[in-house]
C-alpha positions, 0 to 999 in steps of 0.5 A: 500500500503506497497511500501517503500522507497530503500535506495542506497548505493555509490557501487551501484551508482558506478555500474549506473556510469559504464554503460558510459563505453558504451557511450564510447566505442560507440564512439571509435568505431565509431570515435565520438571523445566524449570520452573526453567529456563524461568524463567531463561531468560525472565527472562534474554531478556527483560532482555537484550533490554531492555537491548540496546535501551538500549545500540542506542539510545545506539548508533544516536543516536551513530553512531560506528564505535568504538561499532559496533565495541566492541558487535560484538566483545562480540557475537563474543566471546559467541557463541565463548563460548556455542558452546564452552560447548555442547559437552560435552567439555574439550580445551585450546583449544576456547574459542579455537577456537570465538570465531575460527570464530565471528569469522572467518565473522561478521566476513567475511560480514558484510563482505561484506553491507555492500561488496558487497551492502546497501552502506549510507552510511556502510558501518558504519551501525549501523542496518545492521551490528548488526542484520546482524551479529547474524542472521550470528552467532547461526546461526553459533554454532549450526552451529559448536556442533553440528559441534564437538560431534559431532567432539569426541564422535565422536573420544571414542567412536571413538578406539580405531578411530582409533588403529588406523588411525594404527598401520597407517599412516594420517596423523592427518587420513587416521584423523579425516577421516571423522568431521570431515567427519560433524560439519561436516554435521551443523554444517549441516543447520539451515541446510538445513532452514530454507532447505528450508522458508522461504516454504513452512511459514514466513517467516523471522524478518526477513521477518516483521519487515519485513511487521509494519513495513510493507515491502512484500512483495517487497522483504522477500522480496530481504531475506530471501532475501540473510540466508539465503545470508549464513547458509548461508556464516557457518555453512559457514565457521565449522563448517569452521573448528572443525573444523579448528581443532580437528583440530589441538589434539586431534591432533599432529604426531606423529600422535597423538591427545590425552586429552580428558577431563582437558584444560583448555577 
């Protein structure tokens, strides 16, 4: 096999970036307003990006586990950040809630991947754990916003129903499970769905990767099939995790259930 790996230059990038022209004029034609937001946000991606390969250049030259340490600790700390941001309504906790699901499920799978699995020498090369790290929590992230967000939105919309049933009797699990168990489904079915259609619709983002560097098929397929169950387990124990945690600062021992509207995040 002679695949080899095709360079770009900025030119080139510069083209890809002007296809948001059409974004654009999508959205001028039909009212979207996003206009200013695809803005943003291509202007956002695309200096983060560089940016972060500045730091992983100075980062894979040193190859100190202090240095992989401090990136991926920022890592997890943005991504709690932005799952708690995604969700609409304000309770005391939920920032924390968010960064340990987020933390817990990244860090623990991706230990797991490094052990057990890729094994690679050292065991926090950062060639390896970033990258990984990175994949593990960004899926991670999207699951646990999306389940906080419906068992926070849920409880708001139900919680007459709830109180009910903690009048009758029910304990404050008995009264929310029901819907918690709602939000770390609907927390999961991306996943679901992506691995429903990897290699049938689509190839994943890492295989490609690897296809346009010159791996060989059937090593990039082992790759992505082992990054895609690493998800699926990230996402499951982070959406569980917010939940849960969750479950616990919006109720009471007592159980009761909290305002959330006027609650600090």
């Amino acid at each position: 096999m002679n695949a080899q790996y095709i360079p770009l230059e900025w030119w080139q990038v510069a083209i890809a970036a002007s296809l948001i022209l059409i974004n654009g004029a999508i959205s001028v034609a039909l009212q979207l307003g996003l206009e200013r937001r695809l803005l943003i946000a291509s202007v956002r991606m695309t200096i983060q990006l560089v940016l972060i390969g500045f730091v992983l250049n100075g980062i894979f030259a040193v190859e100190s586990p202090l240095a992989v340490a401090g990136i991926a600790l920022i890592m997890t700390l943005v991504a709690g950040w932005s799952a708690a941001s995604r969700t609409k309504a304000r309770f005391r906790g939920k920032r924390s809630a968010a960064i340990v699901s987020v933390a817990v499920s990244g860090w623990l799978v991706t230990a797991i991947a490094l052990h057990l699995i890729v094994d690679p020498q050292p065991w926090w090369r950062p060639q390896v754990a970033i990258p990984l790290l990175g994949m593990i929590l960004g899926n991670a992230l999207t699951g646990i916003s999306l389940g906080l967000d419906r068992f926070v939105s849920s409880i708001q919309q139900r919680r007459v129903e709830i109180e009910g049933c903690l009048m009758l009797g029910a304990t404050r699990w008995e009264a929310v499970a029901p819907i918690a168990v709602d939000a770390v489904r609907t927390g999961m079915i991306p996943i679901l769905n992506t691995m429903s259609i990897a290699g049938i619709v689509s190839l994943p983002g890492m295989m490609t990767g690897q296809l346009l560097a010159g791996v060989a098929p059937l090593d990039a397929v082992r790759y992505q099939i082992v990054i895609m169950f690493l998800i699926a387990a990230a996402v499951a124990i982070g959406t569980v995790g917010a939940v849960l945690i969750s479950f616990s600062k919006i109720t009471t021992p007592s159980h009761q259930v909290m305002w959330l509207d006027n609650e600090q995040s």
